[in-house]
N, C-alpha and C positions, 0 to 999 in steps of 0.2 A: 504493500500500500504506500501512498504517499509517507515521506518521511512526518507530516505533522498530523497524519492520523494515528490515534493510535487507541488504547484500551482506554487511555485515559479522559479520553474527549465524547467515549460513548453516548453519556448523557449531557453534552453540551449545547443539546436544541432541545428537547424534552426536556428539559429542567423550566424553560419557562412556562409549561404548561398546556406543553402539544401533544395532546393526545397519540400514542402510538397506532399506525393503520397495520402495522402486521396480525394478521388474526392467529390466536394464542390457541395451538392446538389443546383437546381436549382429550387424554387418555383415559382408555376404557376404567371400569373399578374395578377393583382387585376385589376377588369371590371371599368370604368367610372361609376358613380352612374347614370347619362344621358347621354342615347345616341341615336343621332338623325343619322336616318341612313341614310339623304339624304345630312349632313352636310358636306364640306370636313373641314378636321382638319389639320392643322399642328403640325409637330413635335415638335414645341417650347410652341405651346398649353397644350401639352398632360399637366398632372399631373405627376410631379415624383414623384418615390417611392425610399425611401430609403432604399440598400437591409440590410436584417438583417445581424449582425455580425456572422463571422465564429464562431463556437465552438469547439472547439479540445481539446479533456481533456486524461487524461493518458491511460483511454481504448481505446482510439483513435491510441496516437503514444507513443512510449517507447524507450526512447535512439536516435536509428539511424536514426528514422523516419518509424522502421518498424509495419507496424499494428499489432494487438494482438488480440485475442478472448478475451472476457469474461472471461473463463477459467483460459488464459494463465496469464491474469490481476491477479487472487486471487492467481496461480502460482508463480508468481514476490512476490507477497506480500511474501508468505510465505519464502522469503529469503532476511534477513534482519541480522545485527549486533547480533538482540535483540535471533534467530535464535541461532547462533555461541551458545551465551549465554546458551539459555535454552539448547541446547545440551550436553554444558560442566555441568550444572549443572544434567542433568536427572541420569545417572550412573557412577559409578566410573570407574575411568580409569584402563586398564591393565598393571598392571606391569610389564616392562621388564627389561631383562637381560642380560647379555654378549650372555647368550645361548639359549632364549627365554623367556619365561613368569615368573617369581618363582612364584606365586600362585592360583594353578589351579580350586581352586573355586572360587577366583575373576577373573578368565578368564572367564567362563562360563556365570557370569552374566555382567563381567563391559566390555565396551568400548574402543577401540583403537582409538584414535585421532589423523589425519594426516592433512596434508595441504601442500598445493602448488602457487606457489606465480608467476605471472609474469613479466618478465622485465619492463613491460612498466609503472607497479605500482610501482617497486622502483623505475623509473625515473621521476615520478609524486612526491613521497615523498622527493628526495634527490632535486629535485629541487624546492622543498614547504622548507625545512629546510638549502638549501646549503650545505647538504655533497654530499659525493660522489656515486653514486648510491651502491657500496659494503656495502658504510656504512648506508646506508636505508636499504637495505636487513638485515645487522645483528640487526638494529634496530626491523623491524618487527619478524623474529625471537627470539629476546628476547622476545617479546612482546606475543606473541605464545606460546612460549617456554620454556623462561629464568625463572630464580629464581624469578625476579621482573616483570615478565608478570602477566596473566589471574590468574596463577599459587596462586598468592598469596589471590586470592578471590573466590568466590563462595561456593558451597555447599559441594564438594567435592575438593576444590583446584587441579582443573584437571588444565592441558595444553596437547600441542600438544608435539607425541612422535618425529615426523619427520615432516621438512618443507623442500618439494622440487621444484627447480627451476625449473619453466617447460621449461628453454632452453634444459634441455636433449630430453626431450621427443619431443621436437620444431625438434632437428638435424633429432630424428628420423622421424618425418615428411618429412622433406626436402629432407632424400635421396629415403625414399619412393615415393612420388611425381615426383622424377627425374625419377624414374624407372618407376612411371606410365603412365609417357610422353613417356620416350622412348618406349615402349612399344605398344603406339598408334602409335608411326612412324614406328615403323616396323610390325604394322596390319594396315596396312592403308586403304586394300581393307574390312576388317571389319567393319560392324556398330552394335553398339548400339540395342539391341532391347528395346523394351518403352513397360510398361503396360497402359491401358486405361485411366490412372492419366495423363501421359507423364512420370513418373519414369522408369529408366533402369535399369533392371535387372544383366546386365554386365557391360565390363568395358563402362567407358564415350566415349559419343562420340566427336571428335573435333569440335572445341577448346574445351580443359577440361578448365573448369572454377572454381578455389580455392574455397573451402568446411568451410575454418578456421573463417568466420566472421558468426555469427551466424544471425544478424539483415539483412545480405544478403541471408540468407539460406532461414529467414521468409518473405521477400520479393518474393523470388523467387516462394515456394512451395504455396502463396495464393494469388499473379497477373499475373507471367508467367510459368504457369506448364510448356511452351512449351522447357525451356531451363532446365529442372530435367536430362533429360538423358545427358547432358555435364558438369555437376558437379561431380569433384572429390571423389571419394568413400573415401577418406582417412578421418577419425577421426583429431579434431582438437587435439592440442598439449593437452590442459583443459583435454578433454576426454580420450585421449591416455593417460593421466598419470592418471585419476582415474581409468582406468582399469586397467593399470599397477598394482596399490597399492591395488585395491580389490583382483586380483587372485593371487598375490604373498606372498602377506602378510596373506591368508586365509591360502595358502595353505602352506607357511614355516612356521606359528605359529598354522596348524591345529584350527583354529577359523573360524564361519562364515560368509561371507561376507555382513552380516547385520550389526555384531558387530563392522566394521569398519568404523566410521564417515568420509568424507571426504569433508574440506571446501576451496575452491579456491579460490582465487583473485586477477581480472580480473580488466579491464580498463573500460569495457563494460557493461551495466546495460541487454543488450541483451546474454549477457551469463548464466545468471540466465534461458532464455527460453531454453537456450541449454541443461544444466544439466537436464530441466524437460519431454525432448524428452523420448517417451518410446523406439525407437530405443536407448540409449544408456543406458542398463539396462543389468542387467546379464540375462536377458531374453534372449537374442539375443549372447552370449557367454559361458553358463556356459555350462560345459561338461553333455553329456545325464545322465551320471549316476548317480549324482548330484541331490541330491532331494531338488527340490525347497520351496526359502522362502513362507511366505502367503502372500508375496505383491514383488510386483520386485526389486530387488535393485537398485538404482541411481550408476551409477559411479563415478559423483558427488552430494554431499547431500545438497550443500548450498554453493552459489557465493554471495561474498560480490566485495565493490571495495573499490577504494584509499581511498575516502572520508568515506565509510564505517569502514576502519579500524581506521579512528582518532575518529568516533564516540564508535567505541569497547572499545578504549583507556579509551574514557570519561565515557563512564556509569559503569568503573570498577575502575574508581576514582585515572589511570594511567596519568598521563605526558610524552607523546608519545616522544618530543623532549626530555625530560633527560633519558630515556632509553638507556643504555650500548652500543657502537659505536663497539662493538666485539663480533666475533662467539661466541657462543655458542655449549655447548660439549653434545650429546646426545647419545642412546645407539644405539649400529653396527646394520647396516640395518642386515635383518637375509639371504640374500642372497648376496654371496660378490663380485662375478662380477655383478652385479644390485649397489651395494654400491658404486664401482667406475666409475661406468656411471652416475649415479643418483647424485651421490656429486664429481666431478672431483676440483682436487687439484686448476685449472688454468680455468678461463673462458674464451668464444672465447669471444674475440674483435670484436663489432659490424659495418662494415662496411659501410658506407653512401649511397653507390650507393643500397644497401639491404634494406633501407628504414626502418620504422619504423613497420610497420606489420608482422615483423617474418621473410621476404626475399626468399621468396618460392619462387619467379620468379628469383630472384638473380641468387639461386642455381641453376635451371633448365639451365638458362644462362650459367652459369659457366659450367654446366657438358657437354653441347652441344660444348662450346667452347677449352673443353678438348681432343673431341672428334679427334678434327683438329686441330693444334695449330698452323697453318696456317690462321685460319677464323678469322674474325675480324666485331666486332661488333659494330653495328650504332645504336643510340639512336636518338628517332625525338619527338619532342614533339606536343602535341596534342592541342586542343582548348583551353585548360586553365592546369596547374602545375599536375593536378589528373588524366592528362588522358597522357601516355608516351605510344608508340610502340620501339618495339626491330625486328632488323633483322640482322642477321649474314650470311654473304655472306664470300663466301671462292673464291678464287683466280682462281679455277677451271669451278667456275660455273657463270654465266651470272645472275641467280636469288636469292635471298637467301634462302639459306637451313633452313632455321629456325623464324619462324617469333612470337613474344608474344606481349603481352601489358599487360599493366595496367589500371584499372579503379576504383579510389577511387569517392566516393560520390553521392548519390542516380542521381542527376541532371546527372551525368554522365553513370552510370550504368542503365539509361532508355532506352540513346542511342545506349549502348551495347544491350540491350533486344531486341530493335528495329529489328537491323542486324541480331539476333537468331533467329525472328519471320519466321515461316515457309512459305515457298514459299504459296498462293492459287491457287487453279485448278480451270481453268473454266471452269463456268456454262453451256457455250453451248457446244452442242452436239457437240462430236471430240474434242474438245477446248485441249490445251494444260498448262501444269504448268506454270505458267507466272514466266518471271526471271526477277532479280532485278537489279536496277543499283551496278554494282558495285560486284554480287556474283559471289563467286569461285565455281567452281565445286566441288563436294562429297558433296550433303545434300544441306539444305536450308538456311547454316550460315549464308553466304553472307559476309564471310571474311575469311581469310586464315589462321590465328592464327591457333600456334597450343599450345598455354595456356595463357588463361588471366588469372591475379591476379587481384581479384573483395573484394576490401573490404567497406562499408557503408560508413564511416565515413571518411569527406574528410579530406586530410595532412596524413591519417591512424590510428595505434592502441593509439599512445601517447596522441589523440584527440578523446580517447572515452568518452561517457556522465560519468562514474562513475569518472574520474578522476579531480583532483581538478585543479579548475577553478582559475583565478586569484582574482575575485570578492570573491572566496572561502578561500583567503591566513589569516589563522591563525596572520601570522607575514607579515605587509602589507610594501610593498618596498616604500623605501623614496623618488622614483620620479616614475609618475602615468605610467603605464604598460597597452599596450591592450592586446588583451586574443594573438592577433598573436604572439606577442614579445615573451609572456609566455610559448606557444607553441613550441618559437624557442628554447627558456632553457631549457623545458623538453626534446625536440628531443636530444639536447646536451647532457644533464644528460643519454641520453639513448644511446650517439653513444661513451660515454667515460666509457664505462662499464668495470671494471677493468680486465686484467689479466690473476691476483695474486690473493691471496686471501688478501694481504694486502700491499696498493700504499705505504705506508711509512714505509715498512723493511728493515732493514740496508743490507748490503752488507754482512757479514758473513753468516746471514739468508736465503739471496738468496742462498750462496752458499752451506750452509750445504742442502738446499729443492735440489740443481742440484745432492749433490752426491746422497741423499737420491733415489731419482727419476732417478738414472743412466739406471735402467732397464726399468722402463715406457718409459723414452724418448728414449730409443734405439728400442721395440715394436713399438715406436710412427712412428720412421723413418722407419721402413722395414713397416709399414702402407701405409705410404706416398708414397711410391716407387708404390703401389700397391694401390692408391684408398684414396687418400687424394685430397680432392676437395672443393676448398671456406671453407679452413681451418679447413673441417670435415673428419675426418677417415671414409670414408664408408664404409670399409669392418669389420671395427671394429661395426661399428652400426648396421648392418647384423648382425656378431655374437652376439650380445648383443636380436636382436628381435628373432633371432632361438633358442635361450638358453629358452627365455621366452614362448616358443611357447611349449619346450620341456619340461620346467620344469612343465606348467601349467597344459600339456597335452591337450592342445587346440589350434586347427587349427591357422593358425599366420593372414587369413585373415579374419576370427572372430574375432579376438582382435584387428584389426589397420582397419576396414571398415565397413562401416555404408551405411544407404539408405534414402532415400527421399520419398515425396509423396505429390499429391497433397491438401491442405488444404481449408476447405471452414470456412471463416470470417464470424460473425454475426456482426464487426462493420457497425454502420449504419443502420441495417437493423430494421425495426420494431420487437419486441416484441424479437428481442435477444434470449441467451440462459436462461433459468429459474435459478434461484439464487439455488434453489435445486443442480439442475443438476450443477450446475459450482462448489459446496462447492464439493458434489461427486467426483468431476472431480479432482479437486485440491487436494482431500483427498488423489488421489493414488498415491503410491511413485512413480510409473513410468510414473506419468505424464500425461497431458490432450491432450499432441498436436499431 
């Protein structure tokens, strides 16, 4: 297994109160050694038996609580710190330039190294160290990147050429997503059709239900096929951006999209089973004409997380907190409107009601409520802090036009499956579909949502298993901390996300970046006039995915959409998968699952 799983971390998601989905076999009872068959016995007679203890071990549950094959197990293993490592050491890196490569036989054979980092791991490190989340990111980026990173050891003193923040690729989700909603409300008499798994071929059916947590993906596709066709076709932020960097980067620096390693870093130990999906391989995108590698390529090659990256630190003999608190200067991405999407001068401010999972529902909110600016929206809360409903009722209508929720944490997200479970037809002859308490009309929801945000892990992404724990603190706080307190600093480090690119610039610096930036912010506002929503330019994010589509010469919903499918589990079952078949399985780059 990965070097930071281990016996010891077993209950380090269950401890907050997540119910376990493995069902706990029940052994038969053990007979009276006499038995007199004319005796009466009482039950205080009997003999108890003490039941044996549960066993739950890593092929069991992984991070969210979501079950794993076999397979997926050796899969996990094989991404690891120690991973990172042997990659940067196997070939040398390619050299670049203002204007691409300068050496074009070390193009051929050496390696391009990228990565991509998420918010919710600088808000895990800046709140392990007390700076500020900008300044964990430029820490990691050194550490990646800088003179006194990776750089300065191994075989080849490789580092990464480019570290990018997957808030770009996140926005691009966000107005995608809006689009994929509105879009069901204006097909509403449309459904869904399902292949024999329960996966749908088309778009989802209502409620769409958010695609971006992956430990809810593998929940879904190996206990309730039933809800496959209501999951968003959209690629998570992770995977949008290693497709991003595989076809652009092949195809502006003319290299194969083997030769580019790409290592992400997630919150999530269940993001590792996402990179290993063969749905997200250049199988499923590269252009016909395209002559394929001898094994598929990953979009991404290797998910580490918070805690993993202070272990990368240590085994290269680094000091993760004395690492440089400032960007780092690397060479011009080789596509230059991709350049200023991909690294923007100014970061959005993360807003609270957006939560800590990215704010996919946020957004959807917001763009429905732009619709009208007359509408006005209610917030209700639900049986406990992880389960919230949204409806937006406008002044015109008696009902509301718009209704979403939320559902963080498996104990929670059961409930929702529940309501998904399709209506049954009865058995007697004539008999009729039986309706449920409570269901709306169109299909067998049994609720009227028209998009929940489903992520695994309760409170959200700031509280996924790879992020460090308070039990976990390097530098331990002077009066005792339980993990919720810890949880509330990280969310903090995560909702005071800078920006600027730097909170402590004097005043002339601001003002020389306003005139510099006089033409950006003036594009920015004839944006805004025209499709600025919950602080994102959509029309600008539109141009930025058709550029991509155009330069790549591949269909725009090939590169931003993905499939599901039903999965059968061998945990549990006797005689499992053969250790053969699982190394096999694991050996392919695209994956077992």
């Amino acid at each position: 297994m990965s070097a930071i799983l281990s016996a010891d971390d077993l209950n380090d998601f269950i401890s907050p109160g997540v119910a376990c989905i493995k069902p706990v076999e029940t052994l038969p009872k053990q007979a009276p050694e006499r038995i007199n068959a004319y005796e009466v016995t009482t039950e205080d007679k009997l003999q108890k038996a003490n039941a044996p203890p549960v066993q739950i071990s890593l092929t069991d549950c992984l991070a969210c609580s979501g079950c794993v094959t076999s397979a997926e197990a050796v899969l996990v293993s094989l991404q690891s710190h120690s991973e990172v490592l042997n990659a940067l050491d196997s070939q040398p890196s390619i050299h670049l330039s203002a204007t691409g490569y300068e050496d074009e036989a070390n193009t051929a054979q050496g390696r391009l190294f990228v990565a991509s980092v998420s918010p919710q791991v600088r808000a895990s490190l800046a709140a392990t160290y007390g700076v500020s989340e900008a300044e964990a990111g430029w820490m990691i980026d050194q550490l990646l990147g800088g003179p006194q990173g990776l750089a300065t050891g191994g075989k080849y003193g490789n580092g990464f050429s480019w570290i990018i923040d997957t808030n770009a690729m996140r926005e691009a989700s966000l107005v995608l997503g809006a689009d994929e909603v509105t879009e069901s409300l204006q097909n509403t008499a449309s459904q869904a059709t399902s292949n024999d798994d329960g996966a749908s071929t088309t778009s989802p059916k209502r409620p769409i239900l958010s695609s971006a947590c992956p430990g809810w993906i593998c929940y879904a596709e190996k206990t309730h096929p039933h809800v496959l066709p209501h999951l968003s076709r959209l690629k998570s932020p992770q995977a949008l951006t290693g497709t991003l960097l595989k076809t652009i980067l092949s195809q502006r620096l003319s290299i194969n999209p083997d030769q580019i390693w790409h290592v992400s870093i997630m919150p999530c130990f269940d993001k590792k089973l996402e990179a290993s999906r063969e749905e997200l391989t250049d199988i499923y995108w590269r252009p016909p004409s395209t002559t394929a590698a001898a094994q598929p390529v990953r979009d991404v090659d290797c998910v580490i997380t918070a805690r993993e990256v202070l272990m990368l630190a240590d085994t290269r003999g680094i000091s993760f907190p004395a690492l440089p608190r400032t960007p780092i200067s690397s060479s011009a991405f080789p596509d230059p409107m991709l350049s200023s999407f991909l690294f923007p001068k100014h970061h959005q401010k993360q807003a609270s009601e957006a939560g800590t999972s990215g704010g996919y529902l946020h957004h959807i909110l917001q763009t429905q409520l732009a619709l009208d600016p007359s509408s006005v929206l209610k917030t209700t809360r639900g049986r406990n802090a992880d389960v919230v409903e949204y409806a937006i009722t406008s002044p015109n209508q008696e009902q509301p036009v718009f209704k979403a929720a939320r559902y963080y944490g498996f104990r929670n997200i059961q409930n929702l499956v529940r309501k998904l479970k399709p209506q049954k037809k009865s058995r007697l002859p004539g008999g009729r579909v039986g309706v449920r308490a409570g269901a709306a009309g169109g299909g067998g929801a049994g609720m009227d949502y028209a998009y929940v945000e489903v992520m695994a892990c309760p409170g959200g992404c700031t509280n996924g298993g790879g992020q460090i724990k308070v039990d976990d603190l390097p530098i331990k706080p002077e009066t005792a901390m339980s993990q919720k307190a810890w949880l509330g600093r990280v969310d903090e480090a995560y909702y005071s996300m800078s920006e600027s690119e730097s909170e402590n610039e004097n005043e002339n610096e601001k003002n020389d970046a306003m005139q510099i930036n006089d033409n950006d912010n003036e594009e920015a506002r004839e944006v805004e006039g025209n499709g600025m929503i919950n602080g994102i330019a959509t029309a600008r994010v539109r141009e930025v995915l058709e550029h991509w589509a155009q330069t790549t010469g591949i269909d725009l919903q090939k590169l931003v959409t993905t499939s599901y499918r039903k999965v059968e589990s061998d945990v549990g079952k006797v005689g499992g998968a053969e250790n053969e078949r699982v190394v096999e399985l694991a050996g392919k780059i695209g994956g077992g699952w």
